[in-house]
GUDO-489076 format. One record per residue (C-alpha): residue number from 1; residue in three letters; z, y, x negated. Coordinates in steps of 0.001 Angstrom, whole numbers, padded with zeros to 6 digits. Layout:
N
<NUM, ALA, <Z, Y, X>> ...
***
This chain:
476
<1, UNK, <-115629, 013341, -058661>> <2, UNK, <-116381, 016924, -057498>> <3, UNK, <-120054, 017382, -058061>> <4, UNK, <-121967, 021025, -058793>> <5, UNK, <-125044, 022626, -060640>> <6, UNK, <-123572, 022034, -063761>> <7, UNK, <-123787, 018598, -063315>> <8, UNK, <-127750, 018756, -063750>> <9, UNK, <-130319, 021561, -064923>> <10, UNK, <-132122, 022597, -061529>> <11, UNK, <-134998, 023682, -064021>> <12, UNK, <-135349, 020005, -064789>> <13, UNK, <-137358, 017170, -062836>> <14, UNK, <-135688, 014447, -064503>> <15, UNK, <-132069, 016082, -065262>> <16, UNK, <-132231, 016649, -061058>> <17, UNK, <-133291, 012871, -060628>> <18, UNK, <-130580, 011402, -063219>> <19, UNK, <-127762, 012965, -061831>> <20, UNK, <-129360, 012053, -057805>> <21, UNK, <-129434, 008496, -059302>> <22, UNK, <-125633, 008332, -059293>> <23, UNK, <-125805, 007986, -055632>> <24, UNK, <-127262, 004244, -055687>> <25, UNK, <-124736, 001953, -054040>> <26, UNK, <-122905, 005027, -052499>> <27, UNK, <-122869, 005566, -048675>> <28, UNK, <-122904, 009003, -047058>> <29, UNK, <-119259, 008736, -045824>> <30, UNK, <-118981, 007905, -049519>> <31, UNK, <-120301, 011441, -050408>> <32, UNK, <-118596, 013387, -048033>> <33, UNK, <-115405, 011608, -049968>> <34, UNK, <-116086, 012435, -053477>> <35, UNK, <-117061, 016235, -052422>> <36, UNK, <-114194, 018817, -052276>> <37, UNK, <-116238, 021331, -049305>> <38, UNK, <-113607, 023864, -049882>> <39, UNK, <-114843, 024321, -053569>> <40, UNK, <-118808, 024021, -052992>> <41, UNK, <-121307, 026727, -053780>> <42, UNK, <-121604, 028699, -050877>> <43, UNK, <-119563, 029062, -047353>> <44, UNK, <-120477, 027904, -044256>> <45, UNK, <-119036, 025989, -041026>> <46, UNK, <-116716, 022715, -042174>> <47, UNK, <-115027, 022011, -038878>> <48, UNK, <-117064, 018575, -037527>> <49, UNK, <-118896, 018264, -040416>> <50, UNK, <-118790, 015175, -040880>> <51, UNK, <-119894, 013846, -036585>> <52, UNK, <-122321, 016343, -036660>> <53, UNK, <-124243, 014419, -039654>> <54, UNK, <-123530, 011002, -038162>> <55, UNK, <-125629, 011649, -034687>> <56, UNK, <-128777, 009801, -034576>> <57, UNK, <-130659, 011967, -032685>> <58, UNK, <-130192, 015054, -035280>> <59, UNK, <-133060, 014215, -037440>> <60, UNK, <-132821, 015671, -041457>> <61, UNK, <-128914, 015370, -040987>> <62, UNK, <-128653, 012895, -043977>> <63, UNK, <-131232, 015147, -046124>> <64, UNK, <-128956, 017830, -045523>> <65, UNK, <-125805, 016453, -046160>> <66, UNK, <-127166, 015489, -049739>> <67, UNK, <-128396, 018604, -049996>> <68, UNK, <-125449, 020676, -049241>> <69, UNK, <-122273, 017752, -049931>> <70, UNK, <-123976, 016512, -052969>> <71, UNK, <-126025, 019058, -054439>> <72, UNK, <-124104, 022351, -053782>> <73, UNK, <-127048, 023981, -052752>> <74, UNK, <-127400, 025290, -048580>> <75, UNK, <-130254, 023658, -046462>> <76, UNK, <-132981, 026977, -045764>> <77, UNK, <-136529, 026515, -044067>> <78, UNK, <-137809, 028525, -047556>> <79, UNK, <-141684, 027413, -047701>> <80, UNK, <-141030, 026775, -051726>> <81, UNK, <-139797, 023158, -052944>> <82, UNK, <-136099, 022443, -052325>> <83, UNK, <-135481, 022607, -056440>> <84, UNK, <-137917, 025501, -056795>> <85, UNK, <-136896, 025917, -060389>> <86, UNK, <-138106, 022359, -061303>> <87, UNK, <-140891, 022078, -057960>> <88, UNK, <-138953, 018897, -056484>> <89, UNK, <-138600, 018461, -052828>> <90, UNK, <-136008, 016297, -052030>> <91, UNK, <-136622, 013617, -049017>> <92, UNK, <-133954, 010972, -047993>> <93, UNK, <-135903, 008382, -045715>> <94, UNK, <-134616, 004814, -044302>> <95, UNK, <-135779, 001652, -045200>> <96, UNK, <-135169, -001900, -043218>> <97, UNK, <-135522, -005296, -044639>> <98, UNK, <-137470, -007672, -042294>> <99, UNK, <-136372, -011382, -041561>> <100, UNK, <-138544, -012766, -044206>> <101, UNK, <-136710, -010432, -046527>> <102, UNK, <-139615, -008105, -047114>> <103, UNK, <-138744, -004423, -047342>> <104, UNK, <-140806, -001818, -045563>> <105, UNK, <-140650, 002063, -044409>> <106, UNK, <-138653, 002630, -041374>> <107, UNK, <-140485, 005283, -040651>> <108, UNK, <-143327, 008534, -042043>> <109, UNK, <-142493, 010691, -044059>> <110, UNK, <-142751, 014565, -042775>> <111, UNK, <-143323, 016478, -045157>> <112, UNK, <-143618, 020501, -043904>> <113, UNK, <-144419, 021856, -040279>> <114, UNK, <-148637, 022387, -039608>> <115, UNK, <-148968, 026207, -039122>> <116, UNK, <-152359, 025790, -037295>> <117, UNK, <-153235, 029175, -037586>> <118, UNK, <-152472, 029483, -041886>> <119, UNK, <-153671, 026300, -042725>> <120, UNK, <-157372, 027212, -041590>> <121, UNK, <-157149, 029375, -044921>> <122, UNK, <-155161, 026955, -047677>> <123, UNK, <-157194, 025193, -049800>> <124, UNK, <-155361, 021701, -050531>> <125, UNK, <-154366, 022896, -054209>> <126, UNK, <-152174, 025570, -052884>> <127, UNK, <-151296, 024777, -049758>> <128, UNK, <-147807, 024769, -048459>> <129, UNK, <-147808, 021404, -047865>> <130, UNK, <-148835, 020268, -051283>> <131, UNK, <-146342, 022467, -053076>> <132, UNK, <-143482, 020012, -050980>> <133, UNK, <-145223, 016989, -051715>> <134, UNK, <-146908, 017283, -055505>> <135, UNK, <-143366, 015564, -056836>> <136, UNK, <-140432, 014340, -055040>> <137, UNK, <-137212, 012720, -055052>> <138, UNK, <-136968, 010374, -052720>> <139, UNK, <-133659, 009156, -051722>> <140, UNK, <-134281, 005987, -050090>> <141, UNK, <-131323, 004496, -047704>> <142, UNK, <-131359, 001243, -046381>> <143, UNK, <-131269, 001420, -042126>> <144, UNK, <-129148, -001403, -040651>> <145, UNK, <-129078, -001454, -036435>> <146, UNK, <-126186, -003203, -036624>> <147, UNK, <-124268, -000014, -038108>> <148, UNK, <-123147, 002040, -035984>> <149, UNK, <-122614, 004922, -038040>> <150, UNK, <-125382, 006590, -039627>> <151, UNK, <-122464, 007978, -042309>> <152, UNK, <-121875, 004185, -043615>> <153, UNK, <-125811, 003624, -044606>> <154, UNK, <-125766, 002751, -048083>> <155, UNK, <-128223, 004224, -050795>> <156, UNK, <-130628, 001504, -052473>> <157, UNK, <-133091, 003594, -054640>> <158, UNK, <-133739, 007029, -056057>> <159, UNK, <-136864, 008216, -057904>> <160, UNK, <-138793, 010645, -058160>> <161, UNK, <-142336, 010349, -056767>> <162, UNK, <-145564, 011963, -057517>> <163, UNK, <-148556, 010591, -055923>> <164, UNK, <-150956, 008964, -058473>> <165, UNK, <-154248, 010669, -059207>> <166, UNK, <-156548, 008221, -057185>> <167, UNK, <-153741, 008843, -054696>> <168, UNK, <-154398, 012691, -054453>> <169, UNK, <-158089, 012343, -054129>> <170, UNK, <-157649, 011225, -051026>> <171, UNK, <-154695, 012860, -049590>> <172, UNK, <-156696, 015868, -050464>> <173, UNK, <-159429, 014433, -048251>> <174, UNK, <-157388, 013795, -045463>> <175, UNK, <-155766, 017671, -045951>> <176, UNK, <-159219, 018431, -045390>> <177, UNK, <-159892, 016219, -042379>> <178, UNK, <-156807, 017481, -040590>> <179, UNK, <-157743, 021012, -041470>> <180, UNK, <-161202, 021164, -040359>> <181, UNK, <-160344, 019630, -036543>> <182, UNK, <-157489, 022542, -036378>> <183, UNK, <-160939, 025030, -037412>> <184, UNK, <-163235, 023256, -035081>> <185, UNK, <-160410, 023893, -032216>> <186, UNK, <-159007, 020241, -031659>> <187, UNK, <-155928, 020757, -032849>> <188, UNK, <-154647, 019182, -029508>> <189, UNK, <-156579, 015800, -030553>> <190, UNK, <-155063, 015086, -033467>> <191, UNK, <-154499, 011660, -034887>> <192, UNK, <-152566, 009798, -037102>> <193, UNK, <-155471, 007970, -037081>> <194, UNK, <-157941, 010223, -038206>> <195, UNK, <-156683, 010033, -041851>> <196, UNK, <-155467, 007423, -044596>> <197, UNK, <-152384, 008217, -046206>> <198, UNK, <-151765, 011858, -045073>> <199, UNK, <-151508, 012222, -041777>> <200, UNK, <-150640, 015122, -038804>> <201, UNK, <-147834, 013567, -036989>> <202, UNK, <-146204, 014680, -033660>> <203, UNK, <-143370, 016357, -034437>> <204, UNK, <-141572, 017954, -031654>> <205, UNK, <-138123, 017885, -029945>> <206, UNK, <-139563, 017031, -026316>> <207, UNK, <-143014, 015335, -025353>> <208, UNK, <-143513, 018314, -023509>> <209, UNK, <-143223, 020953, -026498>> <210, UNK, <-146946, 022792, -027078>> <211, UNK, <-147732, 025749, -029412>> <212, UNK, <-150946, 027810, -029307>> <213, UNK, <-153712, 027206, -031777>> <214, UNK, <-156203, 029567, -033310>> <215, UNK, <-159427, 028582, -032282>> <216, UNK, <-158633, 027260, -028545>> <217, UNK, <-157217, 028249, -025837>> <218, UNK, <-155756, 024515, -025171>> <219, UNK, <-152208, 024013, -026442>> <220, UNK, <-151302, 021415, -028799>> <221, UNK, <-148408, 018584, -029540>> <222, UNK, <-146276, 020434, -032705>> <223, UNK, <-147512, 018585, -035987>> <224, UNK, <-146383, 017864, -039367>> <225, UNK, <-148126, 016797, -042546>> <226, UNK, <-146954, 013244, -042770>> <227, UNK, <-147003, 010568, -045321>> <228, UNK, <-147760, 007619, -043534>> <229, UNK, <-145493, 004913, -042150>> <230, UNK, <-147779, 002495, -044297>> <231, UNK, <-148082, 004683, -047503>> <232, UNK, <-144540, 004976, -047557>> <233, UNK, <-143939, 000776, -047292>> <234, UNK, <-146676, 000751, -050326>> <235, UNK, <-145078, 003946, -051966>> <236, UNK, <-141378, 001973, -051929>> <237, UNK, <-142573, -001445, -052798>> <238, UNK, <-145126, -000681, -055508>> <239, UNK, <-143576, 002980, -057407>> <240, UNK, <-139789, 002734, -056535>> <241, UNK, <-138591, -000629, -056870>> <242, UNK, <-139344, -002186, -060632>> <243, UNK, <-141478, -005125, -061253>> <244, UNK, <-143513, -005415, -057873>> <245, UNK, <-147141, -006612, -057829>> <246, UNK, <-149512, -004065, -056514>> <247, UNK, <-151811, -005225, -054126>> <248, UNK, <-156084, -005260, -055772>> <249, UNK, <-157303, -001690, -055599>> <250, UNK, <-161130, -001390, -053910>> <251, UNK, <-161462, 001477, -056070>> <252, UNK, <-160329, 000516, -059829>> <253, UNK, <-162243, 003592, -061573>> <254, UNK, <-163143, 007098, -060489>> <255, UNK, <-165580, 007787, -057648>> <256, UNK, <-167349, 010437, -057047>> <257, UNK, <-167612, 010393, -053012>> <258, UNK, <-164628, 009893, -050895>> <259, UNK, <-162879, 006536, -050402>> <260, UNK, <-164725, 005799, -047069>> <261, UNK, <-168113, 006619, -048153>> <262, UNK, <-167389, 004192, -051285>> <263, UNK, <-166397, 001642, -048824>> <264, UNK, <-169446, 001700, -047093>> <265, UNK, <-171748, 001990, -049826>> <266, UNK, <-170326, -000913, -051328>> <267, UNK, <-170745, -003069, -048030>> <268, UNK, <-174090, -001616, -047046>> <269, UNK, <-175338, -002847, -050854>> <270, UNK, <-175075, -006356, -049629>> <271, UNK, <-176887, -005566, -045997>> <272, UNK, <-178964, -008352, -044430>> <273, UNK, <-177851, -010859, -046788>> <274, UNK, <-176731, -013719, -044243>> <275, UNK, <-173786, -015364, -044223>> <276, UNK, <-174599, -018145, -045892>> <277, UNK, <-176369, -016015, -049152>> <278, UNK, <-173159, -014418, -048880>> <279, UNK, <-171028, -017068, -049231>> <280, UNK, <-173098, -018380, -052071>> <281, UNK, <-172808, -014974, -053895>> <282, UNK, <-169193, -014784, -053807>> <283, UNK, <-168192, -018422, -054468>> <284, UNK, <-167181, -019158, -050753>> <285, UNK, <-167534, -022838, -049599>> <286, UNK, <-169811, -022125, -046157>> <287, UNK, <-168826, -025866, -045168>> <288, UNK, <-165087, -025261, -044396>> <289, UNK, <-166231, -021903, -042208>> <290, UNK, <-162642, -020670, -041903>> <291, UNK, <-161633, -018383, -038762>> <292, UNK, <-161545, -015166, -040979>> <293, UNK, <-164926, -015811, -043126>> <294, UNK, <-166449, -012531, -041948>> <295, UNK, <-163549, -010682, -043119>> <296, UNK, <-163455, -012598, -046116>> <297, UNK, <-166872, -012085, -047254>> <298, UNK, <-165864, -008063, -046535>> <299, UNK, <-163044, -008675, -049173>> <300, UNK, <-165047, -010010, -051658>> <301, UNK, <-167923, -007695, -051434>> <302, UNK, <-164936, -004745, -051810>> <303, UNK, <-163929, -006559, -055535>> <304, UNK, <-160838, -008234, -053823>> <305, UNK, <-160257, -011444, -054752>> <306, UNK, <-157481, -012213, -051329>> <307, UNK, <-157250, -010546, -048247>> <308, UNK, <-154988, -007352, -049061>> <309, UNK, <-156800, -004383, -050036>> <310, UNK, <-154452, -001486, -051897>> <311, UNK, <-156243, 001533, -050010>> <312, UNK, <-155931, -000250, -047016>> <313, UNK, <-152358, -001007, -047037>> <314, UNK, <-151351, 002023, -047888>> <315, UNK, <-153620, 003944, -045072>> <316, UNK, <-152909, 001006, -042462>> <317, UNK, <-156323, 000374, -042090>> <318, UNK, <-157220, -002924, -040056>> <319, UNK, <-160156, -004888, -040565>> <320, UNK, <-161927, -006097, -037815>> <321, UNK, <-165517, -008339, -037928>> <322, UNK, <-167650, -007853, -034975>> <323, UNK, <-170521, -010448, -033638>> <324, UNK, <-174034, -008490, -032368>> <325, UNK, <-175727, -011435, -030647>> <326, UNK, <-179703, -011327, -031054>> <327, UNK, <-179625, -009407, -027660>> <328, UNK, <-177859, -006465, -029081>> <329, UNK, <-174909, -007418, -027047>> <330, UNK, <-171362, -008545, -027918>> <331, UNK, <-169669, -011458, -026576>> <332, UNK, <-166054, -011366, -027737>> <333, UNK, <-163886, -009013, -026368>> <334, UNK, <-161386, -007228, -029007>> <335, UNK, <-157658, -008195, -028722>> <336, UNK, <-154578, -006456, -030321>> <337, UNK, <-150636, -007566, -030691>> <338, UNK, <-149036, -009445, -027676>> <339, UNK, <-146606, -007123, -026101>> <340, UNK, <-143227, -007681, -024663>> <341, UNK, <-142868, -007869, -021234>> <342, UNK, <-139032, -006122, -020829>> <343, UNK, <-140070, -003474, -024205>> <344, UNK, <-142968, -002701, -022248>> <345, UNK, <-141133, -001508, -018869>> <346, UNK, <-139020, 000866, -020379>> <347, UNK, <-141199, 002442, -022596>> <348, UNK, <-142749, 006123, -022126>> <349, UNK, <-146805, 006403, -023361>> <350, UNK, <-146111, 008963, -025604>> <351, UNK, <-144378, 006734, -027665>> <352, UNK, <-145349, 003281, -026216>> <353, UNK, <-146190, 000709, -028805>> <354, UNK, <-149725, 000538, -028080>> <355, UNK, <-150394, 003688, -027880>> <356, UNK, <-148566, 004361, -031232>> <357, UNK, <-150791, 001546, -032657>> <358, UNK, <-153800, 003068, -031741>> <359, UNK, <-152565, 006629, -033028>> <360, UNK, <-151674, 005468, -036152>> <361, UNK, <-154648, 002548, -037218>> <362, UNK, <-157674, 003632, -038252>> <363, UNK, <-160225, 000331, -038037>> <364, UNK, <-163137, -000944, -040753>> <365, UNK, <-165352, -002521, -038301>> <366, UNK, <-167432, -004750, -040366>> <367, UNK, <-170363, -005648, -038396>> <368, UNK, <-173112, -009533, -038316>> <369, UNK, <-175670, -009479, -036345>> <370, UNK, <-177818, -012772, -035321>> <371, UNK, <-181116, -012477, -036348>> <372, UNK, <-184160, -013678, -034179>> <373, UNK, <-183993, -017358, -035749>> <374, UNK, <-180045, -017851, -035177>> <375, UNK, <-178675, -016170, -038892>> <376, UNK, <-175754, -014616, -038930>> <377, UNK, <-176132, -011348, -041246>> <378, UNK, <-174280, -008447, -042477>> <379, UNK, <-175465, -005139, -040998>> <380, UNK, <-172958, -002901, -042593>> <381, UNK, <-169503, -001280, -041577>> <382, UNK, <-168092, 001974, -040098>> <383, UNK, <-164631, 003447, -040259>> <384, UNK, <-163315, 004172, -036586>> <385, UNK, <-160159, 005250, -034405>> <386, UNK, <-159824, 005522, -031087>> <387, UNK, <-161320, 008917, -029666>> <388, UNK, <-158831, 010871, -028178>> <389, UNK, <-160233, 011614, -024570>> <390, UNK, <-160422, 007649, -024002>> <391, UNK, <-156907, 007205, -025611>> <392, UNK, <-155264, 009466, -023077>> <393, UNK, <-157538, 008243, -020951>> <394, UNK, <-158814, 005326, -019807>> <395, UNK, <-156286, 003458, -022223>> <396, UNK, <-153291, 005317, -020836>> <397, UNK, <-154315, 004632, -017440>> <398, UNK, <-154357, 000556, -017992>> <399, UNK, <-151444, 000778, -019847>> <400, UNK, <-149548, 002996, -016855>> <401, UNK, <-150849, -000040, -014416>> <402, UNK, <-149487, -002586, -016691>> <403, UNK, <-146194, -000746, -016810>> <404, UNK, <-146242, -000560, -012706>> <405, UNK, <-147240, -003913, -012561>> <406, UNK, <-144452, -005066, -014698>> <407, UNK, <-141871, -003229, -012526>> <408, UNK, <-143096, -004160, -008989>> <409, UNK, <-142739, -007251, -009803>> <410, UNK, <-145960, -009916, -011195>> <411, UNK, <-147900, -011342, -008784>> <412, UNK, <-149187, -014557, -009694>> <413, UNK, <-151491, -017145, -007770>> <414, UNK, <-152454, -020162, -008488>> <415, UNK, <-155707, -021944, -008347>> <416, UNK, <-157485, -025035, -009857>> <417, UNK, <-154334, -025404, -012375>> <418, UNK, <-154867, -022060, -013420>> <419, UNK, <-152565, -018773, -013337>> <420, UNK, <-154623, -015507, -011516>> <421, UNK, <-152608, -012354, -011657>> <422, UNK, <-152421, -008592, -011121>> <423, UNK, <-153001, -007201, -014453>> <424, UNK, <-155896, -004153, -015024>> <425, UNK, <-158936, -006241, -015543>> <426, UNK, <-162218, -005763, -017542>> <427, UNK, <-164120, -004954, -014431>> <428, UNK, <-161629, -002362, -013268>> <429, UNK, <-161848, -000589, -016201>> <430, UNK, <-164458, 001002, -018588>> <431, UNK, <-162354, 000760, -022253>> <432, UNK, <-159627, -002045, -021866>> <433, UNK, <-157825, -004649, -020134>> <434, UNK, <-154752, -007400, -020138>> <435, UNK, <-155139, -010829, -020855>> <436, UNK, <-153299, -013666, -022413>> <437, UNK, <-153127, -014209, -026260>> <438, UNK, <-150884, -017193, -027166>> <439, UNK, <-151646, -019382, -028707>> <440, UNK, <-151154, -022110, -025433>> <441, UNK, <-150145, -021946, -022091>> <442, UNK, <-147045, -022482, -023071>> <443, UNK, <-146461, -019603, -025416>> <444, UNK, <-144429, -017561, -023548>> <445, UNK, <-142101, -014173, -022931>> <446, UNK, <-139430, -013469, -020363>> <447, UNK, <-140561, -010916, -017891>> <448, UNK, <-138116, -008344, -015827>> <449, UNK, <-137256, -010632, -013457>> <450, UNK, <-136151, -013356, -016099>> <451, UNK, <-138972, -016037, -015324>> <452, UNK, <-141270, -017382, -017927>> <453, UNK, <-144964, -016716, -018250>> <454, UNK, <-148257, -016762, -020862>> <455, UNK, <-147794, -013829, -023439>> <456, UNK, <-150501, -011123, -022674>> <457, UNK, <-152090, -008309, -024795>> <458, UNK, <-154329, -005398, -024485>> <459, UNK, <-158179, -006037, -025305>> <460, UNK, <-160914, -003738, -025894>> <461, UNK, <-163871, -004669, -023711>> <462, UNK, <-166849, -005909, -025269>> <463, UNK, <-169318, -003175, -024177>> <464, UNK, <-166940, -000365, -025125>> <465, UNK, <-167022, -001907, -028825>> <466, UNK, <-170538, -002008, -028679>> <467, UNK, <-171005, 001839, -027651>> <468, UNK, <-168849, 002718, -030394>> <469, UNK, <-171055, 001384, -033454>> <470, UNK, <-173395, 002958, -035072>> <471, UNK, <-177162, 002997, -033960>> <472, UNK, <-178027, 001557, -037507>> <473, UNK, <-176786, -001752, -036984>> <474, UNK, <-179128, -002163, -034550>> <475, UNK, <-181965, -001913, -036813>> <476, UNK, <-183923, -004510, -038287>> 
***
């Protein structure tokens, strides 16, 4: 099969994706079969064609080799939509299919460089990055590690994408989010985190790469507008693959403020109810107290009848409940993922697990407070991430401890049956520290040296949560 423009109308959306669909069950070595080079479209370079596309490291080679093996048409950095004629951007992004079978987004999607100087200027309706990302056909490939050739990934889904209308709403807010740091000159803090389903991710070919901003004279990491890893999981379960069950949206109409002022409207309607008023309210037996009833309660007041919100699956955004005791202090320390001992060692911070979560969650604290006769009741929520200056610092700095600690080798001493070591403790530092999180003492991982001992994770201290709410819970 020799494959050209004639093939499909490049003036037509769904011409472009009915032809693209052909490539379902096809690999890439599979393309670069059926596709005579000699006879394509244009002239370029076909000596190595072929190795250069199958190296891991060169990231877009796949998009391009559908682009220019597939679609006759050559690979440019134009600013206009990759079908201008029809305003489709073409993306091919890897998918991975868990143990339990479940299929989720290997990774974000980028969508178009951040020109910190122009964007201060775009309004999200004409921006540069909305023009790429208003409808798109996404190529969707399925990412095996056991494969070692990038060339023998096989297709699973094309279709084109558009992002719904309560979708847009807030992608536009996050546009708006990102923008305004860049304006306020913080383009160097940037998060992932900051936003829902758009967000500004690092995108640069060494963790040392900078570039100048407008109103700063710091430099900042490179960024790209980014779907999210999350959206993306959501986006391919829920609009690509045919007869999925959404998850319950929080918002089922059209609101008026942004999604996170809904979301705390909503919650702050039911504030200083107790628990128990609560659980009468919302049908929840109070008796049974399960481990998650403050989240559940947070669930119900949102309209969602289980424990998966839509919005908040799509935006990775993590629920936490936090206890104010009648003292106005916090008992419970917040804990996070166990980490692996040997994954740990050899990572670098800038793309450490940890710190990745951190960059990329943004957190609903949902916060009870004990009242002067012993009730538990709901004061309200906040969104949060993690501010930058105590990411890259105080966090970093624990986790670079860890890390040392890890490679020195563990010192461990015990007394009174129990295991002491040398991890950063809460007393040591002002933001976090390591301590164990399975579920017994004999939930274990393998450190460097190949012995066994208690899986560990990084927790939030208790009185850095608490200077992170707002004032208002506070209030009586």
């Amino acid at each position: 099969m020799r494959a050209d423009r004639r093939e499909y109308d490049e003036t037509n959306p769904i011409s472009i994706e009915t032809f693209a669909k052909k490539l379902i069950g096809k690999t890439f070595s599979d393309v670069c079969r059926q596709d005579d080079i000699s006879k394509a479209m244009f002239i370029r370079e076909t000596a190595n064609y072929e190795f250069k596309h199958e190296d891991r490291k060169r990231k877009g080679g796949l998009g391009e080799l559908i682009e220019e093996r597939y679609f006759h048409y050559q690979t440019n950095n134009d600013a206009r939509p990759d079908f201008d004629k029809a305003g489709v951007e073409l993306k091919v992004t890897p998918y991975k299919k868990n143990k339990n079978g479940s299929l989720v987004a290997k990774e974000r999607l980028i969508i178009t460089m951040i020109d910190f100087f122009a964007v201060t200027d775009e309004k999200f309706e004409d921006s540069h990055m909305w023009q790429k990302a208003r409808l798109i056909l996404l190529v969707y490939y399925l990412y095996q590690k056991e494969i070692k050739s990038r060339l023998d990934y096989k297709i699973g889904y094309v279709k084109l994408f558009s992002p719904p209308e309560q979708d847009v709403k807030i992608i536009a807010h996050d546009f708006e989010v990102i923008r305004q740091k860049i304006q306020n000159g913080k383009a160097h803090e940037l998060s992932e985190s900051d936003t829902l389903y758009l967000g500004a991710a690092p995108k640069a070919a060494t963790s040392k790469d900078r570039r100048k901003q407008p109103f700063s004279a710091k430099l900042a990491k490179p960024r790209a507008f980014a779907f999210k890893n999350s959206y993306m999981t959501y986006v391919l379960n829920n609009y690509i693959i045919p007869g999925k069950n959404t998850y319950e949206p929080i918002i089922k109409g059209k609101a008026e403020i942004s999604f996170e002022e809904y979301v705390v409207k909503k919650i702050d309607a039911s504030r200083d109810l107790t628990v128990t008023q609560l659980c009468d309210e919302f049908h929840v037996e109070y008796q049974k107290r399960p481990k998650n009833l403050g989240a559940m309660l947070a669930y119900r007041i949102l309209g969602i009848k289980g424990n998966h919100a839509e919005e908040f699956e799509k935006a990775n955004v993590v629920l936490k409940t936090i206890r104010i005791e009648n003292n106005n202090k916090i008992k419970e320390n917040m804990s996070f993922p166990t980490f692996k001992f040997k994954e740990l060692v050899d990572e670098e911070w800038d793309d450490s697990t940890f710190g990745n979560y951190l960059r990329e969650t943004r957190f609903l604290f949902v916060v009870y407070k004990f009242d002067e006769k012993g009730q538990l009741r709901l004061k309200g929520c906040q969104f949060w991430n993690m501010p930058y200056e105590d990411l890259e610092g105080n966090v970093k700095k624990v986790w670079e401890e860890t890390q040392d600690v890890l490679k020195a080798g563990l010192r461990v001493v015990i007394r009174n049956r129990k295991n002491y070591n040398n991890f950063p403790k809460a007393s040591e530092n002002p933001v976090c520290h390591v301590r164990p999180h399975g579920r017994n003492a004999q939930d274990t991982d393998e450190l460097p040296n190949g012995n066994q001992y208690p899986k560990q994770c990084f927790w939030l201290n208790n009185s850095y949560i608490l200077s992170q709410l707002d004032r208002r819970f506070f209030e009586d």
